[in-house]
N, CA, C and O atoms as CSV, one atom per row, in Angstrom:
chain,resi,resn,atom,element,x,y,z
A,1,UNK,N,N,14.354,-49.931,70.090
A,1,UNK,CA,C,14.469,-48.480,70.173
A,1,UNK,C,C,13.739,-47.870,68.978
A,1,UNK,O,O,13.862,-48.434,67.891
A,2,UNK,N,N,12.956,-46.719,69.084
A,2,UNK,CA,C,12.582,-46.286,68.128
A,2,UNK,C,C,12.860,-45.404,67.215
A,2,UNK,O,O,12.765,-44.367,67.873
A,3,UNK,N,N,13.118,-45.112,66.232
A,3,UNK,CA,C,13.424,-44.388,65.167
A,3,UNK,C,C,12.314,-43.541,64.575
A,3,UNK,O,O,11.206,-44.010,64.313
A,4,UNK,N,N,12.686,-42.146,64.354
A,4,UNK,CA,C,11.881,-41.413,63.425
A,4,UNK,C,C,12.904,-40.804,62.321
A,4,UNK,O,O,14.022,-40.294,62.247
A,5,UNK,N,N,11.940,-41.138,61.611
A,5,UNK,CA,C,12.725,-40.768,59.859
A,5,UNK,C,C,11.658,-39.279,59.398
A,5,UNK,O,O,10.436,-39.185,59.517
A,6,UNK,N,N,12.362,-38.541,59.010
A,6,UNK,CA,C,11.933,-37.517,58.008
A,6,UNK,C,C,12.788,-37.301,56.782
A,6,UNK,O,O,13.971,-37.242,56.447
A,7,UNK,N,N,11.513,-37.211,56.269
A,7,UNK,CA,C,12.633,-37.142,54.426
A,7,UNK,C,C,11.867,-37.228,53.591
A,7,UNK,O,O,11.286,-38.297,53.403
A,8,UNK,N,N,11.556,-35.811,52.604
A,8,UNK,CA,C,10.481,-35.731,51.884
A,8,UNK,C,C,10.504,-36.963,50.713
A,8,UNK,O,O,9.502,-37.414,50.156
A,9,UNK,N,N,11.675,-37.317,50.523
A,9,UNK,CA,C,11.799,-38.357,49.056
A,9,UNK,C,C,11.161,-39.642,49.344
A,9,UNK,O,O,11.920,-40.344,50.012
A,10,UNK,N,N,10.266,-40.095,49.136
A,10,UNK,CA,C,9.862,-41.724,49.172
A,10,UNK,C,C,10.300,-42.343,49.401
A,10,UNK,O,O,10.198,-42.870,50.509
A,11,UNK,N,N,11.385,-42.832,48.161
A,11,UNK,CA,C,12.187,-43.826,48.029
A,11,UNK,C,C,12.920,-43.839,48.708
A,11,UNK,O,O,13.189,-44.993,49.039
A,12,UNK,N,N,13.752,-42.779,49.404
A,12,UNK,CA,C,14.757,-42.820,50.438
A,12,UNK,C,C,13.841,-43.066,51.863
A,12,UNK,O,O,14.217,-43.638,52.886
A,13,UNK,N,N,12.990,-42.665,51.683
A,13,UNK,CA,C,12.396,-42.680,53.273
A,13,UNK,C,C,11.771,-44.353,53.536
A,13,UNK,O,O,11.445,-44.871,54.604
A,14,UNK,N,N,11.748,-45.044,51.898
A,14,UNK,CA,C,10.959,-46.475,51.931
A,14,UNK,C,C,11.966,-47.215,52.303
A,14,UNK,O,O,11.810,-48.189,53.039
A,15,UNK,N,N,13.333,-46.772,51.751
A,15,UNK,CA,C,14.643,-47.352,51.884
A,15,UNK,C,C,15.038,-47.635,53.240
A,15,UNK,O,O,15.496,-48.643,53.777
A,16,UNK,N,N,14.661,-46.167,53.768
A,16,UNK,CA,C,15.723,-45.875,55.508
A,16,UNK,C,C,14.363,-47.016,56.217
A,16,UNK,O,O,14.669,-47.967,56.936
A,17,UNK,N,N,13.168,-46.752,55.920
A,17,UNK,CA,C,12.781,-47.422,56.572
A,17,UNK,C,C,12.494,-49.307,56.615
A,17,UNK,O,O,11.974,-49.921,57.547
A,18,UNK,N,N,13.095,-49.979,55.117
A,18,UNK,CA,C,13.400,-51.402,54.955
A,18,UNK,C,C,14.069,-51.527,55.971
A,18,UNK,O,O,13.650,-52.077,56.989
A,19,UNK,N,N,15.380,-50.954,55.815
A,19,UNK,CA,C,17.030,-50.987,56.262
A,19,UNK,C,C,16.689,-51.087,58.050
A,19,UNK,O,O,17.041,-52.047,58.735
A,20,UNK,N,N,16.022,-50.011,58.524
A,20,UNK,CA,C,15.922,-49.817,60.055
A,20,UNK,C,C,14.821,-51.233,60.608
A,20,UNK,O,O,14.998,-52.071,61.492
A,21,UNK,N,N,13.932,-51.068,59.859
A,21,UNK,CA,C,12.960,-52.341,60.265
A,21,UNK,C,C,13.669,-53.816,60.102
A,21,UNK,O,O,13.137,-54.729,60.733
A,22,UNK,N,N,14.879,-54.136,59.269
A,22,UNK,CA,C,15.599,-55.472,58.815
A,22,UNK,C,C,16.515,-55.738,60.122
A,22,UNK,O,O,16.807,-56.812,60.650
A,23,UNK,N,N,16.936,-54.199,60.533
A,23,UNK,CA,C,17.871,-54.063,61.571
A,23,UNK,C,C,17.169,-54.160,63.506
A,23,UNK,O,O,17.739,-53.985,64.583
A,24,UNK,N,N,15.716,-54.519,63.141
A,24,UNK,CA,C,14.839,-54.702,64.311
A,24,UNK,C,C,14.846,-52.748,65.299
A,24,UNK,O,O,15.089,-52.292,66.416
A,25,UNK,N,N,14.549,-52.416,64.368
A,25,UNK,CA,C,14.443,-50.887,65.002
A,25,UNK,C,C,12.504,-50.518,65.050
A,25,UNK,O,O,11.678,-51.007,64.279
A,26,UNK,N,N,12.241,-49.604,66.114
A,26,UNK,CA,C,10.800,-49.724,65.901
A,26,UNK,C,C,10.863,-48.110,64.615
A,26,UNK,O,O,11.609,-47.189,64.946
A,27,UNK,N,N,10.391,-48.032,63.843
A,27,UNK,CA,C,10.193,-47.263,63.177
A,27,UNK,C,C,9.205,-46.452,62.225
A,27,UNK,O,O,8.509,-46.905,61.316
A,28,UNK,N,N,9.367,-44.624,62.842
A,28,UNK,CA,C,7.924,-43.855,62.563
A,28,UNK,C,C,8.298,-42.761,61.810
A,28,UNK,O,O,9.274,-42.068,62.101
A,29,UNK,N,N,7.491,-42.539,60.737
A,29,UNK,CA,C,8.294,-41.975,59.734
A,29,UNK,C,C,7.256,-40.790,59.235
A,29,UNK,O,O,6.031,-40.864,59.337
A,30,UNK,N,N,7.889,-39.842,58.754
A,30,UNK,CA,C,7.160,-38.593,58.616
A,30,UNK,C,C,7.809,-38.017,56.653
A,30,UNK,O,O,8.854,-38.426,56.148
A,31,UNK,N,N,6.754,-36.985,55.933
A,31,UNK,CA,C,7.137,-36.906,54.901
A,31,UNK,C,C,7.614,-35.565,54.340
A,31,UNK,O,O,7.924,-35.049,53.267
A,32,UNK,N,N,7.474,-35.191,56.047
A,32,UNK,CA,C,8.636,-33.601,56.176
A,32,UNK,C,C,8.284,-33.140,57.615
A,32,UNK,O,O,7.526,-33.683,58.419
A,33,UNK,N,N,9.156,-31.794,57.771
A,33,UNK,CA,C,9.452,-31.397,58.836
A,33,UNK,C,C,8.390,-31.165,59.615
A,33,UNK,O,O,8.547,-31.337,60.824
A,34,UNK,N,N,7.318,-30.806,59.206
A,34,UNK,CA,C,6.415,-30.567,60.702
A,34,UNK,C,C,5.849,-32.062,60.748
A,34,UNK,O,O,6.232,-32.623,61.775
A,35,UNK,N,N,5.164,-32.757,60.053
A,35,UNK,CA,C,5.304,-33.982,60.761
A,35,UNK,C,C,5.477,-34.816,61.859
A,35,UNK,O,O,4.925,-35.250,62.870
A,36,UNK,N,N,6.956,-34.854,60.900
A,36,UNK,CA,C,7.603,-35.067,62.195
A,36,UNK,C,C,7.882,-34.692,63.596
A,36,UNK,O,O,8.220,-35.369,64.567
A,37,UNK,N,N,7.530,-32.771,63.359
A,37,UNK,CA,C,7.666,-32.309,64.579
A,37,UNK,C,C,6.199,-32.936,65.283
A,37,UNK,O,O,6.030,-32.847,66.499
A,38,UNK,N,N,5.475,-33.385,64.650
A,38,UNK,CA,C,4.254,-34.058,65.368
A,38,UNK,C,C,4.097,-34.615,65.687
A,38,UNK,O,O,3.251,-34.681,66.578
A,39,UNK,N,N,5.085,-35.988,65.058
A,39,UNK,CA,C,5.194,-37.237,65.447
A,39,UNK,C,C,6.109,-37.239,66.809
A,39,UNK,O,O,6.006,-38.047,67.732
A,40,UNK,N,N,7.110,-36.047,66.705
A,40,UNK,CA,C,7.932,-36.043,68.328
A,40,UNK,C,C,7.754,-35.553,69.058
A,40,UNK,O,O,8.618,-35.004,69.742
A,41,UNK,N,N,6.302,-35.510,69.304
A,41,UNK,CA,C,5.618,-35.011,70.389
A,41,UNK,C,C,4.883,-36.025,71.365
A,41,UNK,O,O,4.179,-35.858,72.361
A,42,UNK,N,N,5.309,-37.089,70.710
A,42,UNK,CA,C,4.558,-38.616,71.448
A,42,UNK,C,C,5.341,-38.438,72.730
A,42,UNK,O,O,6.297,-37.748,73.084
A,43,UNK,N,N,4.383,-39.527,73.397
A,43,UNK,CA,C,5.112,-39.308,74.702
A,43,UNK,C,C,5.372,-41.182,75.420
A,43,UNK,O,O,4.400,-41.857,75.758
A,44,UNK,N,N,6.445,-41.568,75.491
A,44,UNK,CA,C,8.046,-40.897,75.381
A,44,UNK,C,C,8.543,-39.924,73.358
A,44,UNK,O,O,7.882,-40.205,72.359
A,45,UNK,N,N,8.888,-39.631,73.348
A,45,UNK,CA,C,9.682,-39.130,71.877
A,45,UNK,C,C,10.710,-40.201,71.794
A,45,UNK,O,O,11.453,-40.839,72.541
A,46,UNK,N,N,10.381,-40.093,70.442
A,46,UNK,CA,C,12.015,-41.320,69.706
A,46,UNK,C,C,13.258,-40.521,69.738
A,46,UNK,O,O,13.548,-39.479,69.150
A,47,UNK,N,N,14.151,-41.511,70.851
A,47,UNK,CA,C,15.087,-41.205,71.033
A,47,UNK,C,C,16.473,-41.204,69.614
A,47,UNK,O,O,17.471,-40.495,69.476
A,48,UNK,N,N,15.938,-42.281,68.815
A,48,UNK,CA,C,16.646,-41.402,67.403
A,48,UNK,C,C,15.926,-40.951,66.373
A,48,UNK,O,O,14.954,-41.511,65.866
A,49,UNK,N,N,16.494,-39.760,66.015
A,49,UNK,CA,C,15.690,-38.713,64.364
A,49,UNK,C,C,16.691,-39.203,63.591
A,49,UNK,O,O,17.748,-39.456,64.169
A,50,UNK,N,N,16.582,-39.476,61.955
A,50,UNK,CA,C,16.805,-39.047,61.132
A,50,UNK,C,C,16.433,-38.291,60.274
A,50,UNK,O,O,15.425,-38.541,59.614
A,51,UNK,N,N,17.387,-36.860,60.032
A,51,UNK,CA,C,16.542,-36.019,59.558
A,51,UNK,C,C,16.747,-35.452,58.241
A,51,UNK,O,O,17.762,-34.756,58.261
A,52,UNK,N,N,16.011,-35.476,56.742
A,52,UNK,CA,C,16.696,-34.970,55.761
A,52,UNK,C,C,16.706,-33.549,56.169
A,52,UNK,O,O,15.915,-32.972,56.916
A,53,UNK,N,N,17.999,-32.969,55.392
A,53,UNK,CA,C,18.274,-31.561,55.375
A,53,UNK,C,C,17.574,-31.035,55.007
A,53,UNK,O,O,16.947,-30.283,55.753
A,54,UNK,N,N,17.226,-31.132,53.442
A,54,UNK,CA,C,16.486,-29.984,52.372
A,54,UNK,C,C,14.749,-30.984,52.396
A,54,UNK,O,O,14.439,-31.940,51.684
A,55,UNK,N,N,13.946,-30.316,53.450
A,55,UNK,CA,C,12.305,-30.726,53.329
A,55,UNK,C,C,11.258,-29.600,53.131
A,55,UNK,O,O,11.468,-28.483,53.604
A,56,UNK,N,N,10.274,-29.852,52.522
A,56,UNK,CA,C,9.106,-28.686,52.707
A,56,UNK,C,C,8.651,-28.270,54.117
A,56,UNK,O,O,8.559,-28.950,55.139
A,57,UNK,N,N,8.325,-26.628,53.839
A,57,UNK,CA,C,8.039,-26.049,54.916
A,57,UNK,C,C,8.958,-25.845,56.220
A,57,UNK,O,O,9.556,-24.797,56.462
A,58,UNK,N,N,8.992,-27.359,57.277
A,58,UNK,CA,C,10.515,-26.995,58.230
A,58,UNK,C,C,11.578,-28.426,57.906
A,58,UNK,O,O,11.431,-29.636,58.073
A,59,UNK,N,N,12.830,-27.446,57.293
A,59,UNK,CA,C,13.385,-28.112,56.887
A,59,UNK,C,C,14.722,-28.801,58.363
A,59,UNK,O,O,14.939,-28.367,59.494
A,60,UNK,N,N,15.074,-29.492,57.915
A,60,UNK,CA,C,16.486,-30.481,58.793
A,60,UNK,C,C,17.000,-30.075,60.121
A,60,UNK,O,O,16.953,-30.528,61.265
A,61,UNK,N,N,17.664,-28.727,59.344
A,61,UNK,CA,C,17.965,-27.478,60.034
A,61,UNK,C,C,16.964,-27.169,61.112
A,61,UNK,O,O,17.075,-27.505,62.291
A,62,UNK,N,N,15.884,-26.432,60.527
A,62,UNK,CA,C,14.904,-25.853,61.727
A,62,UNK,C,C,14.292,-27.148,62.020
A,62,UNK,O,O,14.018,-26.881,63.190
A,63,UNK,N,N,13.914,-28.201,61.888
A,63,UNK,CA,C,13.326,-29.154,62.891
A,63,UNK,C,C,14.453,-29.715,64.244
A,63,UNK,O,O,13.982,-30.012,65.342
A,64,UNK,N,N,15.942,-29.795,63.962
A,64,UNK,CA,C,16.949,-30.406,64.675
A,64,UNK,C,C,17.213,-28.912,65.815
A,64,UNK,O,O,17.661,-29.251,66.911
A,65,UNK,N,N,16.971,-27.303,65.635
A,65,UNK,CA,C,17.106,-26.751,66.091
A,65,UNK,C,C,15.637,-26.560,66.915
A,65,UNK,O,O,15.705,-26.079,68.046
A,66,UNK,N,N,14.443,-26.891,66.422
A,66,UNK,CA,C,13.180,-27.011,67.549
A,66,UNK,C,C,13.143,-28.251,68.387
A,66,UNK,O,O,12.813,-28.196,69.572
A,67,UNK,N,N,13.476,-29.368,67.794
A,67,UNK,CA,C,14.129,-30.114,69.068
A,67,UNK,C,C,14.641,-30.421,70.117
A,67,UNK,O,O,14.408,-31.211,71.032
A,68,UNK,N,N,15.756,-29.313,69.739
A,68,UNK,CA,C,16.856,-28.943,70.908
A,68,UNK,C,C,16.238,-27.455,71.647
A,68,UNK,O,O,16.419,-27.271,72.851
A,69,UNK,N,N,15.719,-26.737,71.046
A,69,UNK,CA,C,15.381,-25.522,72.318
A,69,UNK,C,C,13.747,-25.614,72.876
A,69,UNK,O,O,13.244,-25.100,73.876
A,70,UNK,N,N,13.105,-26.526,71.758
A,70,UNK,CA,C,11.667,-26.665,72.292
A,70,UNK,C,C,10.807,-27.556,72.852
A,70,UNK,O,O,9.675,-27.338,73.283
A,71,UNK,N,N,11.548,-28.795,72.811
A,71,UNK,CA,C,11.091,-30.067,72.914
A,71,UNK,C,C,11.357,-30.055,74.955
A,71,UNK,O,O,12.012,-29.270,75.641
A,72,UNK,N,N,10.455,-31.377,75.396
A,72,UNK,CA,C,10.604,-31.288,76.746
A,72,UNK,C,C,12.064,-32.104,77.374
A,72,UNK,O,O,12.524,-32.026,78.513
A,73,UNK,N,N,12.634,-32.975,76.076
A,73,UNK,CA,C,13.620,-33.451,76.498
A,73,UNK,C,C,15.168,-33.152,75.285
A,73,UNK,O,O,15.880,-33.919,74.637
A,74,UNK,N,N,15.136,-31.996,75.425
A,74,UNK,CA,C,16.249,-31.916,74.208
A,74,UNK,C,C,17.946,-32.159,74.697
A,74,UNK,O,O,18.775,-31.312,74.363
A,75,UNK,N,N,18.235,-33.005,75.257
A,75,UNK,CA,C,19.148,-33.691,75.195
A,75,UNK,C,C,19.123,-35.205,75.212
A,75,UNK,O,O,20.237,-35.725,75.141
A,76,UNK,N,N,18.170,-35.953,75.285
A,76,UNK,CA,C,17.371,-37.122,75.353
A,76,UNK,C,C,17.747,-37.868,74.195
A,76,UNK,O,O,18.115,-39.042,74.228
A,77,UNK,N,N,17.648,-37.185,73.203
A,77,UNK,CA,C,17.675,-37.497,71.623
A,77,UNK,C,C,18.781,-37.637,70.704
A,77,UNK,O,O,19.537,-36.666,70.701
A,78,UNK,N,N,19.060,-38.524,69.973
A,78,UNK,CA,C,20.223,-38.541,69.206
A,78,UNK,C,C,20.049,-37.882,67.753
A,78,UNK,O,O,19.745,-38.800,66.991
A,79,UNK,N,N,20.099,-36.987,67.244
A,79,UNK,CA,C,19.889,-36.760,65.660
A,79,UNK,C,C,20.837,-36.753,64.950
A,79,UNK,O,O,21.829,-36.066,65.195
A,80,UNK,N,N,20.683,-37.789,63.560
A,80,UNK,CA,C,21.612,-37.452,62.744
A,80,UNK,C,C,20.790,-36.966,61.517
A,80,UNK,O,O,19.707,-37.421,61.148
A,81,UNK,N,N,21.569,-35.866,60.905
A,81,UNK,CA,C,21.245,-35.220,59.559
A,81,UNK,C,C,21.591,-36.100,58.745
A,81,UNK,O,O,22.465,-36.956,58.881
A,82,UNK,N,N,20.475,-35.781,57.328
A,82,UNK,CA,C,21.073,-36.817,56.345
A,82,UNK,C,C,21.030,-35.703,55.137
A,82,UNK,O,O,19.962,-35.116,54.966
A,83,UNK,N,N,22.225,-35.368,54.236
A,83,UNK,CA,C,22.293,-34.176,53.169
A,83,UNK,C,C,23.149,-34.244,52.287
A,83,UNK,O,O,24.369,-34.167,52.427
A,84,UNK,N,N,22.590,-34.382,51.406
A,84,UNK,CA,C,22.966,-34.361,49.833
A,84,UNK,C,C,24.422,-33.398,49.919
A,84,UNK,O,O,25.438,-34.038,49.649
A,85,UNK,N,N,24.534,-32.587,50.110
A,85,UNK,CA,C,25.642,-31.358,50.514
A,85,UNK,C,C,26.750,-32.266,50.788
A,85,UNK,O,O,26.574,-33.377,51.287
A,86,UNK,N,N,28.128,-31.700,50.397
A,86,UNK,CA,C,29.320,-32.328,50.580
A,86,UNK,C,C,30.058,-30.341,51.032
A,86,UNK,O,O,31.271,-30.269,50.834
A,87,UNK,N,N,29.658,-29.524,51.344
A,87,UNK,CA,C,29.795,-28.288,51.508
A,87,UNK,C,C,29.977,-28.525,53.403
A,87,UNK,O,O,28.931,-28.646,54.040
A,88,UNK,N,N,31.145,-28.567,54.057
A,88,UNK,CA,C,31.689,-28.320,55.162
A,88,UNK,C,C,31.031,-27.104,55.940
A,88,UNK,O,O,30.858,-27.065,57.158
A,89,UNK,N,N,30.651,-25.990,54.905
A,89,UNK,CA,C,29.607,-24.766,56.323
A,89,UNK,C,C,28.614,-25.749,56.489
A,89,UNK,O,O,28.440,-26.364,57.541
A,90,UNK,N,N,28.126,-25.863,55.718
A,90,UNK,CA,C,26.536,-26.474,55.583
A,90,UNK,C,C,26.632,-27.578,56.879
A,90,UNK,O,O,25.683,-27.524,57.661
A,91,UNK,N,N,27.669,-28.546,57.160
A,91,UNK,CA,C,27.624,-30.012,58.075
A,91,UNK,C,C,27.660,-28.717,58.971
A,91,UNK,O,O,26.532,-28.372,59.324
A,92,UNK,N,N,28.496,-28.065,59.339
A,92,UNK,CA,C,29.101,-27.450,60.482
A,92,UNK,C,C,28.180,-26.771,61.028
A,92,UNK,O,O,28.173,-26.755,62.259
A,93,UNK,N,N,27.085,-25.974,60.258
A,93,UNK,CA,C,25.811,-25.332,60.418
A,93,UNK,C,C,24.616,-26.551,61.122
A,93,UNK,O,O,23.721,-26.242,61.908
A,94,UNK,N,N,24.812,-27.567,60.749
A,94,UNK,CA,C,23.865,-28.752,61.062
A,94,UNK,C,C,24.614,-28.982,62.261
A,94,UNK,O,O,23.706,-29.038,63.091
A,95,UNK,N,N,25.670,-29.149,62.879
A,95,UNK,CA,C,25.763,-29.616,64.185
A,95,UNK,C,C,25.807,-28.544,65.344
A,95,UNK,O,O,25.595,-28.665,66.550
A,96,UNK,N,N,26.236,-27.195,64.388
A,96,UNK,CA,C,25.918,-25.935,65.579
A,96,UNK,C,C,24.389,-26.046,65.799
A,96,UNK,O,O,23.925,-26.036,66.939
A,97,UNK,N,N,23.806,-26.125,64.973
A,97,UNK,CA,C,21.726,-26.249,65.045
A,97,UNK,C,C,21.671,-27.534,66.650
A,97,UNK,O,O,20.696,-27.578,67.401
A,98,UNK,N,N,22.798,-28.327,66.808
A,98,UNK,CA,C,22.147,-29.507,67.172
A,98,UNK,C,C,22.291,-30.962,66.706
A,98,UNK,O,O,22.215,-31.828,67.577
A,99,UNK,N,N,22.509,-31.365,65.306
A,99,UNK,CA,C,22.679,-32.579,65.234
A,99,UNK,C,C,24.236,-33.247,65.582
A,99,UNK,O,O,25.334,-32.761,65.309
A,100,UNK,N,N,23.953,-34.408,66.214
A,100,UNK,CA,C,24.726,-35.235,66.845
A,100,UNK,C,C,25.884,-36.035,65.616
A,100,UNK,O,O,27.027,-36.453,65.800
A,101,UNK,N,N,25.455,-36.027,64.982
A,101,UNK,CA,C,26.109,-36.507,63.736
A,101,UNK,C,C,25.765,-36.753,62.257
A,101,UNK,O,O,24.677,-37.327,62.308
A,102,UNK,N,N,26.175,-36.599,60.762
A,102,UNK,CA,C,25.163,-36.369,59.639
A,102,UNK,C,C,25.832,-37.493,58.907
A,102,UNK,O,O,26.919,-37.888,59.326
A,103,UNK,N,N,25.295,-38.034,57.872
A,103,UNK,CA,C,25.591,-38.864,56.822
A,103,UNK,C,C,25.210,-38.016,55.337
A,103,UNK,O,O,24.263,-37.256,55.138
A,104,UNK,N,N,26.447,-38.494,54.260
A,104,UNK,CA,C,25.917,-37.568,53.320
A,104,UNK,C,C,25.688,-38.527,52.009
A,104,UNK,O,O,26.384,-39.454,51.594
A,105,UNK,N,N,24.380,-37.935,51.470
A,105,UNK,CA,C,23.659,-38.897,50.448
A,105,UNK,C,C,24.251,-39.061,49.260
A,105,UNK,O,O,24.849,-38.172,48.653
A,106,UNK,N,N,24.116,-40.102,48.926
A,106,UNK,CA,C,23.982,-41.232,48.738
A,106,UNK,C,C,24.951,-41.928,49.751
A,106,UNK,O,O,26.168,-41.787,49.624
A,107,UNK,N,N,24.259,-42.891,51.040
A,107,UNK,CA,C,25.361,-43.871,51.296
A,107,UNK,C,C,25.573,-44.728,51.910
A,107,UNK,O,O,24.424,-44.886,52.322
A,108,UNK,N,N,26.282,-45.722,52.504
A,108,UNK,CA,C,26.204,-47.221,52.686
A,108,UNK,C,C,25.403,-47.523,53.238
A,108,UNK,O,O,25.040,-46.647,54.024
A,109,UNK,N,N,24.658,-48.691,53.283
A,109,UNK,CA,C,23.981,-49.301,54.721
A,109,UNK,C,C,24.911,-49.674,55.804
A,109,UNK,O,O,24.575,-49.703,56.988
A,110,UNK,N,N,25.953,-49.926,55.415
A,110,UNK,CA,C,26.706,-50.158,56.865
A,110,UNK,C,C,27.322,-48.959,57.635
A,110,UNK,O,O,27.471,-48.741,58.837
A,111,UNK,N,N,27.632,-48.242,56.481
A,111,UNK,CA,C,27.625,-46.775,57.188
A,111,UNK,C,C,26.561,-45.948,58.286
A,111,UNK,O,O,26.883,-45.160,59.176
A,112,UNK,N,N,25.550,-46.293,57.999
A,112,UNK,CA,C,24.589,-45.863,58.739
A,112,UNK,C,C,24.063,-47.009,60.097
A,112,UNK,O,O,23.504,-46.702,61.150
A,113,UNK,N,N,24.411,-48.157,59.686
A,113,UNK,CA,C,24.514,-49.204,60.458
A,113,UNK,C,C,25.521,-48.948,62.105
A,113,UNK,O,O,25.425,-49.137,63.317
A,114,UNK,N,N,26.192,-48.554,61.361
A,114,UNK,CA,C,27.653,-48.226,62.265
A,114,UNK,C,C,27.492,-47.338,63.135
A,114,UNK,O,O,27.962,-47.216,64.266
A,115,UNK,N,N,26.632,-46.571,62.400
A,115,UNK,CA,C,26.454,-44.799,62.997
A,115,UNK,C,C,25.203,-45.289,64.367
A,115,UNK,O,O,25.484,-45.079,65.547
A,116,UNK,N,N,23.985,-45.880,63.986
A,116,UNK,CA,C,23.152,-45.828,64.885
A,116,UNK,C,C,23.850,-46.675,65.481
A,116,UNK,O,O,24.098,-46.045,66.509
A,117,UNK,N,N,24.490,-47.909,65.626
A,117,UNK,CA,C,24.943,-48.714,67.002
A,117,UNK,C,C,25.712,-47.690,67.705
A,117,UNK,O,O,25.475,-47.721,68.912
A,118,UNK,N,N,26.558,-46.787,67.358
A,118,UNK,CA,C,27.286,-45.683,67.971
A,118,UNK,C,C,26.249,-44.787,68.662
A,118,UNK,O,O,26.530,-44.462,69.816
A,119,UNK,N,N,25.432,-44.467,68.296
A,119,UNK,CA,C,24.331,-43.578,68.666
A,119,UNK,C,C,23.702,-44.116,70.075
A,119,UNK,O,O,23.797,-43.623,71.199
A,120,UNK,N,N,23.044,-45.266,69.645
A,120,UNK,CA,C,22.870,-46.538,70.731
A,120,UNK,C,C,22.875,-46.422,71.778
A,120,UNK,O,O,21.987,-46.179,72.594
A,121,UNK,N,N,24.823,-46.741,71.915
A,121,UNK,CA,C,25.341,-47.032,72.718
A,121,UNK,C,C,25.808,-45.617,73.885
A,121,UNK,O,O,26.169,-45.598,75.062
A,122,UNK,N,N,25.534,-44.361,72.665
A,122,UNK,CA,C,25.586,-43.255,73.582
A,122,UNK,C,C,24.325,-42.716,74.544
A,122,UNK,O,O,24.330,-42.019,75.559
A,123,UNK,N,N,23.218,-43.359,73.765
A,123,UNK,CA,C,21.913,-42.774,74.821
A,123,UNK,C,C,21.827,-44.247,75.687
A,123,UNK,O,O,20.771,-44.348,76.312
A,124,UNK,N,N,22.513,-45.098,75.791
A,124,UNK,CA,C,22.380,-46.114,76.636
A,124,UNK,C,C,23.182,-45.355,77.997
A,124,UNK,O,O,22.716,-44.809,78.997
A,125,UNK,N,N,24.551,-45.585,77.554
A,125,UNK,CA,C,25.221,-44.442,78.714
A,125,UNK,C,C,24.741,-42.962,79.349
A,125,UNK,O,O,25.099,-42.380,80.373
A,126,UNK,N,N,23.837,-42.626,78.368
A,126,UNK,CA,C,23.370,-41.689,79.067
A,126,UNK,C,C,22.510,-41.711,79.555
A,126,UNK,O,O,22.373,-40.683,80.219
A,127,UNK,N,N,21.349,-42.680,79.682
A,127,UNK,CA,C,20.212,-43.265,80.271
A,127,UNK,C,C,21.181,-43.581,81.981
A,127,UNK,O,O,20.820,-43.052,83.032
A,128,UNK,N,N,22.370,-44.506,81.874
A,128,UNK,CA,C,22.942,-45.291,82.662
A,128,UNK,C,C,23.112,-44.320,83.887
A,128,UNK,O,O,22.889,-44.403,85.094
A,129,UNK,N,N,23.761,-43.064,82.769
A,129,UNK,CA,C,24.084,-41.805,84.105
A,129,UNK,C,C,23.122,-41.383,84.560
A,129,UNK,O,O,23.367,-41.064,85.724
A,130,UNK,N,N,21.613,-41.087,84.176
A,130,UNK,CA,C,20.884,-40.263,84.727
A,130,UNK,C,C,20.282,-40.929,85.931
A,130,UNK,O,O,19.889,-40.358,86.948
A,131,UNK,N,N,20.256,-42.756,85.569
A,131,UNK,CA,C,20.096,-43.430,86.797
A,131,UNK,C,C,21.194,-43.342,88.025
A,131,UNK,O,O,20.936,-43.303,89.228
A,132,UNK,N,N,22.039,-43.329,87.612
A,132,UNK,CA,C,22.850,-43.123,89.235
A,132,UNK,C,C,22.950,-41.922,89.708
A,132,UNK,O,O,23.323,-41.818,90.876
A,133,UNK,N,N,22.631,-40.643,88.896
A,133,UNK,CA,C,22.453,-39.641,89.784
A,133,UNK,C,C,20.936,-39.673,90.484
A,133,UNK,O,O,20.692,-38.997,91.484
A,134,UNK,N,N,19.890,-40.582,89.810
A,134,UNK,CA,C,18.465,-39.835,90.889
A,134,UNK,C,C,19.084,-40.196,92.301
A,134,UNK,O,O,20.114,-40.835,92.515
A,135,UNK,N,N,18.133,-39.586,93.292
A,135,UNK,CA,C,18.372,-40.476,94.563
A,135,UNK,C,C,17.931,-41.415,94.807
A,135,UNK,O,O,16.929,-41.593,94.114
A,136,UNK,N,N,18.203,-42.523,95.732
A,136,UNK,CA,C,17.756,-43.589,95.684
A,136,UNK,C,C,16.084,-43.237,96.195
A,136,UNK,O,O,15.502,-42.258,96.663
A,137,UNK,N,N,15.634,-44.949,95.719
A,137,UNK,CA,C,14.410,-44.450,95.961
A,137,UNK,C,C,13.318,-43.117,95.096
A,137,UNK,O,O,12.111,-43.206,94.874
A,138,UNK,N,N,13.946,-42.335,94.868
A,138,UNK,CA,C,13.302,-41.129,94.096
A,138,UNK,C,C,12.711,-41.901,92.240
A,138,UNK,O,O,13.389,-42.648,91.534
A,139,UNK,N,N,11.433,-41.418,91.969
A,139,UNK,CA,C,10.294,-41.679,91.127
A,139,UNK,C,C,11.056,-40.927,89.962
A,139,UNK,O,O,11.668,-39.864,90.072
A,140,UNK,N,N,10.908,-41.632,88.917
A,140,UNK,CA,C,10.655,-40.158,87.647
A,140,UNK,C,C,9.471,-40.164,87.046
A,140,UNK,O,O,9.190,-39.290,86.226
């Protein structure tokens, strides 16, 4: 499955991306928000984002909210925010935008481990449903 990372910091983005590649994830990584909005324009789009909050130009926020109202498949996608912030509006603001779930920085690898098999396992089921509703026979 593929992964896209945004996150202006290096080191975190060299990090997320050791960690995801050790964990056999395909992974494409951007060094802020439009970027990335470039990179999720491939076609299929990576069904998981990680997205830092605070990036140049479009930040966490507005990339997880152009996702969801602009993209051709904005329910397709799993995003989790990743933000320094321990401030409850701020998460609550990130999942009204759209994200599916956030992690806050600095923090575990198994924490985040945990989070994408959860993630996973939700766009698997939701892949599962969209197959038994086509009709039979019917193309996508």
């Amino acid at each position: 499955m593929q992964i896209l990372i945004a996150d202006d910091d290096p080191v975190y983005r060299s990090l997320l991306e050791e960690l995801l590649t050790q964990w056999e994830y395909d992974v494409v990584s951007a060094c802020d928000g439009l970027e990335a909005w470039n990179l999720f324009q491939a076609d299929p789009p990576p069904k998981l984002v990680l997205l830092d909050w605070m990036m140049p130009g479009l930040d966490g926020f507005d990339l997880c909210s152009k996702i969801r109202n602009e993209s051709s498949a904005p329910n397709d996608t799993y995003i989790i925010l990743l933000t320094g912030s321990r401030r409850k509006s701020e998460i609550i603001t990130a999942l009204v935008a759209g994200a599916d779930d956030y992690l806050i920085k600095p923090f575990e690898p198994l924490d985040l481990k945990i989070r994408l098999r959860a993630a996973k396992r939700i766009l698997d089921l939701c892949a599962e449903v969209a197959e038994l509703r086509q009709p039979a026979g019917a193309n996508c």
